[in-house]
NUDOVEX-787874 format. One record per residue (C-alpha): x, y, z; chain; residue number from 1; residue in one letter. Coordinates in Angstrom, 3 decimals. Layout:
[[X,Y,Z],'A',NUM,'A']
...
END
This chain:
[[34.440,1.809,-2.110],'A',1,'X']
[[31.812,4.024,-0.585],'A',2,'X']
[[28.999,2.607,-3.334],'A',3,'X']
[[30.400,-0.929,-2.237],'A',4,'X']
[[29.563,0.212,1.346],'A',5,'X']
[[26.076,1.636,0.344],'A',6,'X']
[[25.407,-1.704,-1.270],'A',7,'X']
[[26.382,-4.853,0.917],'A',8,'X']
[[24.029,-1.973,3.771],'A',9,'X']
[[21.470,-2.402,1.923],'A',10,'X']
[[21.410,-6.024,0.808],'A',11,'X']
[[22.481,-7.044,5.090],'A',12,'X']
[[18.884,-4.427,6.386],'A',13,'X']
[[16.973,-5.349,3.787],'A',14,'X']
[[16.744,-1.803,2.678],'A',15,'X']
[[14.096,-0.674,0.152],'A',16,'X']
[[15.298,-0.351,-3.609],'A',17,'X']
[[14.874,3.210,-3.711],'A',18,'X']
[[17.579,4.255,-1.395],'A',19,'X']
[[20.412,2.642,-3.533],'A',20,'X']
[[19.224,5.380,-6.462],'A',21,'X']
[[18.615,8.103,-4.321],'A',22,'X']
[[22.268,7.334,-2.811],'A',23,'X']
[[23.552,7.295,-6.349],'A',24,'X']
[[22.021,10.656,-7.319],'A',25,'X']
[[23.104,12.412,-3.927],'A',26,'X']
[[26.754,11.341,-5.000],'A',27,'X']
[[26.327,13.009,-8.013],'A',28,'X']
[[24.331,15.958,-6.781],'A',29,'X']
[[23.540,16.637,-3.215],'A',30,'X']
[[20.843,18.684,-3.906],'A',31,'X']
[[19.013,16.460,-6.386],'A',32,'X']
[[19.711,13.784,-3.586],'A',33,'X']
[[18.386,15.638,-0.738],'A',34,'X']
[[14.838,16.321,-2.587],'A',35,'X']
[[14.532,12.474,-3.758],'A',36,'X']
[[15.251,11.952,0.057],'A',37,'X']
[[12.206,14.426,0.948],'A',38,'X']
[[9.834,12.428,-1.925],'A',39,'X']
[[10.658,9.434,-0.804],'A',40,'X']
[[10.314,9.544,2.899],'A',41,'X']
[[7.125,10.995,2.019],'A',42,'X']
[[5.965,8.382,-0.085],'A',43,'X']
[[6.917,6.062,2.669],'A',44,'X']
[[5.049,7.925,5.084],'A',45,'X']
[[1.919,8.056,2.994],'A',46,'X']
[[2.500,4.008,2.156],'A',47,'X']
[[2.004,3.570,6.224],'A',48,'X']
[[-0.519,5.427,6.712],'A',49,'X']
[[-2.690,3.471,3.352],'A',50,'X']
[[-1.169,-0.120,4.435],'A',51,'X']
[[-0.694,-0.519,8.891],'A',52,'X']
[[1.901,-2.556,9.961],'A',53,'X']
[[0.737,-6.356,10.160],'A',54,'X']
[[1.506,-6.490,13.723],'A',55,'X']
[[-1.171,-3.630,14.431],'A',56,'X']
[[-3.616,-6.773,13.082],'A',57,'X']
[[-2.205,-9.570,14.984],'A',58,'X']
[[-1.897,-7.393,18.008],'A',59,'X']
[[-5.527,-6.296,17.661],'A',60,'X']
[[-6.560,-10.396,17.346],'A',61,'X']
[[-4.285,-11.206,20.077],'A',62,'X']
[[-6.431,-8.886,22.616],'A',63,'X']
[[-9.710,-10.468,21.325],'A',64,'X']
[[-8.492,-14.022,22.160],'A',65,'X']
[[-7.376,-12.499,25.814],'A',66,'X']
[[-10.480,-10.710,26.637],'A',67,'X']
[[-12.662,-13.824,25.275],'A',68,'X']
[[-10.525,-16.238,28.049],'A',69,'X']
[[-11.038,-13.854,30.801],'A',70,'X']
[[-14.771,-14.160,30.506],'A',71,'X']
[[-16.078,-11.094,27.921],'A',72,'X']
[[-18.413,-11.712,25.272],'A',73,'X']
[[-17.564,-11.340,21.714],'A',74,'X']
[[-18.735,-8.157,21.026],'A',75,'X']
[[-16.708,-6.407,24.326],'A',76,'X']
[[-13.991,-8.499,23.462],'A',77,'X']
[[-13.657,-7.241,19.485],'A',78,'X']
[[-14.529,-2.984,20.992],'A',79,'X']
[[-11.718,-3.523,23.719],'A',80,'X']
[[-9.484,-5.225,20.942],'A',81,'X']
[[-9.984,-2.632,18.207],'A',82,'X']
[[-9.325,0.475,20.745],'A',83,'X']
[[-6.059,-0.806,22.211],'A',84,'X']
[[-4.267,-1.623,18.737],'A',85,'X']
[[-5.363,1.435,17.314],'A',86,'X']
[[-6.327,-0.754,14.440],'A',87,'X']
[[-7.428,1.774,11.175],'A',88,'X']
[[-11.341,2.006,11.313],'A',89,'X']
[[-10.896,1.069,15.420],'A',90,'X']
[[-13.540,3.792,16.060],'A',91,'X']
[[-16.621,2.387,14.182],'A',92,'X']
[[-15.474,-1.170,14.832],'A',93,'X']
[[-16.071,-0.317,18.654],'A',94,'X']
[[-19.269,1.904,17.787],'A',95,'X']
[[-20.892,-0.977,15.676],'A',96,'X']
[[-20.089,-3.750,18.302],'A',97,'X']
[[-21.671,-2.235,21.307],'A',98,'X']
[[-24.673,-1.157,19.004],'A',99,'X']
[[-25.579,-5.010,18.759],'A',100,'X']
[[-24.606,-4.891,14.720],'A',101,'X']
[[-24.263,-7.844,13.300],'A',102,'X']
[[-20.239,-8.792,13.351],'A',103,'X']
[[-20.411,-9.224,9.548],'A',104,'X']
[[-21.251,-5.104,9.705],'A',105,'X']
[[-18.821,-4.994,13.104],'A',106,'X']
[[-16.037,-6.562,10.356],'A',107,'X']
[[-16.867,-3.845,7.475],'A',108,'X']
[[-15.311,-0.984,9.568],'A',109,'X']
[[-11.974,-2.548,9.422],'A',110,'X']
[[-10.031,-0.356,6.989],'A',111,'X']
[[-7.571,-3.232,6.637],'A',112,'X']
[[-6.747,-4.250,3.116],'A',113,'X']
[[-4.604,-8.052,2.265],'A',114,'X']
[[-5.485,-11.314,3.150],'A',115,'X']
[[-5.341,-11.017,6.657],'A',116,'X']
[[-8.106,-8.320,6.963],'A',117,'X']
[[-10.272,-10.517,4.980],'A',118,'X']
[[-9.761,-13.738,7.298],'A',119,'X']
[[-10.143,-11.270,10.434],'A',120,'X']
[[-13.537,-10.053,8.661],'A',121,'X']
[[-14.613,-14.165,8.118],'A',122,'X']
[[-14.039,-15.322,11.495],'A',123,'X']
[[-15.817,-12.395,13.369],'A',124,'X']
[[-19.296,-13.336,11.430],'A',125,'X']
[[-18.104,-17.273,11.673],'A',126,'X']
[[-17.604,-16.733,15.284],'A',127,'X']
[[-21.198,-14.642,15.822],'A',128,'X']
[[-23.290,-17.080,13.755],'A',129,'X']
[[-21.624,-20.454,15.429],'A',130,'X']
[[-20.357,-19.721,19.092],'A',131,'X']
[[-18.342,-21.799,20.667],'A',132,'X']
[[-15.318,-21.377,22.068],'A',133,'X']
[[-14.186,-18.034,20.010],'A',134,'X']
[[-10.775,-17.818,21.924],'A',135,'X']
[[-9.360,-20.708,20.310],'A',136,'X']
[[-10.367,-19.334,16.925],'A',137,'X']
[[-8.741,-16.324,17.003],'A',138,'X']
[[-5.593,-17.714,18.263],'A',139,'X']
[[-5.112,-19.854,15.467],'A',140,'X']
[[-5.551,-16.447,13.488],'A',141,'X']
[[-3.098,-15.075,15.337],'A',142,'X']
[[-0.514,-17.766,14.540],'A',143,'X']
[[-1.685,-18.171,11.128],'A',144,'X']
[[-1.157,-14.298,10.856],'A',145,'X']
[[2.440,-14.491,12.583],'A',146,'X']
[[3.624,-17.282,10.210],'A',147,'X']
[[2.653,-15.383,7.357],'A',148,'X']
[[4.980,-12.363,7.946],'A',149,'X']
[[7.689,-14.980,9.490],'A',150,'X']
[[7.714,-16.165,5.921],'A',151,'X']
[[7.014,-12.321,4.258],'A',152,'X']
[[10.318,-11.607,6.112],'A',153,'X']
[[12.559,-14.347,4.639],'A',154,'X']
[[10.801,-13.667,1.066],'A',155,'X']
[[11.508,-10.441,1.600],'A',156,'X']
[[15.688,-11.316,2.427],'A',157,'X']
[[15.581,-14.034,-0.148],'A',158,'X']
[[15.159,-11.408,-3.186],'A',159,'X']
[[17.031,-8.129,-1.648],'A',160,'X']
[[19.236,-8.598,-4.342],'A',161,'X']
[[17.287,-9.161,-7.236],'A',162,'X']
[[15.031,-6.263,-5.784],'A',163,'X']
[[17.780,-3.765,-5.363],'A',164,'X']
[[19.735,-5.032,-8.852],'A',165,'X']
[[16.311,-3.904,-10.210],'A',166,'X']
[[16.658,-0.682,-8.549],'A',167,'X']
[[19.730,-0.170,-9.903],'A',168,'X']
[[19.072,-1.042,-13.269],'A',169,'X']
[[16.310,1.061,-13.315],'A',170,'X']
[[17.773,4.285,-11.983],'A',171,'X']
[[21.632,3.916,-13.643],'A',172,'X']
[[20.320,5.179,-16.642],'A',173,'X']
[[17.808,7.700,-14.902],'A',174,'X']
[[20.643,8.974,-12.999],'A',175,'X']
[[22.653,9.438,-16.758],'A',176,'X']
[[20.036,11.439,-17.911],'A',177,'X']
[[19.803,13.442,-15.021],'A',178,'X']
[[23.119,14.220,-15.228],'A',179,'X']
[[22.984,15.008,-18.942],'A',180,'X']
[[19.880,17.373,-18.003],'A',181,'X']
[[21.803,19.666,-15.437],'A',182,'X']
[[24.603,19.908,-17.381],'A',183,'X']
[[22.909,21.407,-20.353],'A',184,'X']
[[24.082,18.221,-22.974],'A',185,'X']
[[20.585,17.356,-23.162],'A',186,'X']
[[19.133,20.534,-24.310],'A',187,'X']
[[22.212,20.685,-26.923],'A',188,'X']
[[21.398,17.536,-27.864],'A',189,'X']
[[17.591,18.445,-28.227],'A',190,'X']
[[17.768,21.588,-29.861],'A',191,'X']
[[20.828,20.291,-32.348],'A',192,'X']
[[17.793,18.705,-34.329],'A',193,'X']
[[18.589,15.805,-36.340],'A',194,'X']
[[19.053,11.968,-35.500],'A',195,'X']
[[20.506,13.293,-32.155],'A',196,'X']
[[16.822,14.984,-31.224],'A',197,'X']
[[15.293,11.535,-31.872],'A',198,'X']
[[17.515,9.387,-30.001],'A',199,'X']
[[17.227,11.536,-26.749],'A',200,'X']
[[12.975,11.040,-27.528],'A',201,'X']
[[13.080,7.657,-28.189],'A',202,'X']
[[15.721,6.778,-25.492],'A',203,'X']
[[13.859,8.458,-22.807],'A',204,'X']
[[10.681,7.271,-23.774],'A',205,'X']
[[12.022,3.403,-23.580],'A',206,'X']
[[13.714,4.715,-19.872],'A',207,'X']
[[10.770,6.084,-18.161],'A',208,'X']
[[8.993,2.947,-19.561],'A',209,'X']
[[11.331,0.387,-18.168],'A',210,'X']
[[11.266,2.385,-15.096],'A',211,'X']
[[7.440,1.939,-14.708],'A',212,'X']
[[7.797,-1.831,-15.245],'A',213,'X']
[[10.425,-2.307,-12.641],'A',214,'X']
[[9.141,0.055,-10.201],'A',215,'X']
[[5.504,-2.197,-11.077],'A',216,'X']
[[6.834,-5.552,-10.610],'A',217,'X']
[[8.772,-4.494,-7.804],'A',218,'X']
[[5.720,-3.127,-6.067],'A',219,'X']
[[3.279,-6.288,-6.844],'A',220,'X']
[[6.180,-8.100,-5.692],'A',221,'X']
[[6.169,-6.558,-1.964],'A',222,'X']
[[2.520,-6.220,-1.913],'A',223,'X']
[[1.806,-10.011,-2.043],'A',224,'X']
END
């Protein structure tokens, strides 16, 4: 009942795959449970910091287009932008704009990796070589940018399943081995030599390889 729970939680939040194996293990051992809990918040943590939140972007874009319609130039309008969203690389975004850098070089100090980073980066230099009324630019950027996690989001809820099956397939077998490993079976079966010692090798070798695939496709998955 209570991994029936765990499961129809995770598939209605959209949790991430992880958290149905690191469930599983704490069931099995709490301690175990509690430091996959510790690795993976941390992992998470360090994922954030590496990849900002889209809205960070749009938010940054969506002061540009405001300060352009209330009258600033370009270059006050992308330093006010990039302080208030606390957009990564904010500081020498500002510096390089009121230094009178080209916005191509304004663009480079963006520490924002994906798609929308690059189309930010193309429409500052579009917008400093042609003019014109910026504001309307970098709305349409905005929208573009809010459509795109709109439809990240449903992607995202359309294969919670499939991601979280893969989770589970992945880790069921981890969690076996685990198990066998704390309860000494492993080393018996290691140390008993024989065609027992070279299915443990073998097995685990194929496990920790299917592990890396799923936890690889998983991960390109997300990150398109």
């Amino acid at each position: 009942m209570l991994a029936a729970l765990i499961t129809a939680l995770l598939l209605v939040t959209d949790g991430p795959w992880w958290l149905g194996v690191v469930l599983g293990v704490g069931m099995m051992s709490p301690t175990l449970g509690l430091l996959l809990v510790g690795g993976a918040v941390a992992a998470s943590l360090f994922r954030r910091t590496r990849r900002p939140s889209a809205t960070v972007l749009t938010g940054c874009v969506d002061i540009i287009a405001a300060e352009l319609r209330s009258g600033q130039s370009l270059r006050q309008a992308v330093a006010t932008g990039a302080r208030h969203s606390g957009v990564p690389g904010w500081e020498q975004v500002e510096a390089r704009s009121l230094a009178g850098l080209p916005m191509a070089d304004v663009g480079a100090g963006l520490r924002v990796p994906g798609a929308d980073g690059i189309r930010l980066r193309a429409v500052l230099a579009i917008a400093d070589t042609t003019g014109g009324q910026a504001s309307v630019v970098f709305d349409a950027l905005a929208d573009t940018m809010r459509r795109r996690q709109s439809l990240d989001r449903e992607r995202r809820m359309a294969t919670a399943q499939a991601r979280f099956s893969a989770g589970v397939i992945a880790g069921g077998p981890l969690i076996a081995l685990l198990w066998l490993l704390m309860t000494g079976a492993l080393g018996r079966m290691l140390t008993g030599g024989g065609i027992g010692a070279v299915i443990v090798v073998v097995g685990t070798m194929l496990e920790l390889a299917g592990v890396s695939l799923v936890v690889w496709m998983i991960a390109r998955e997300e990150g398109r």
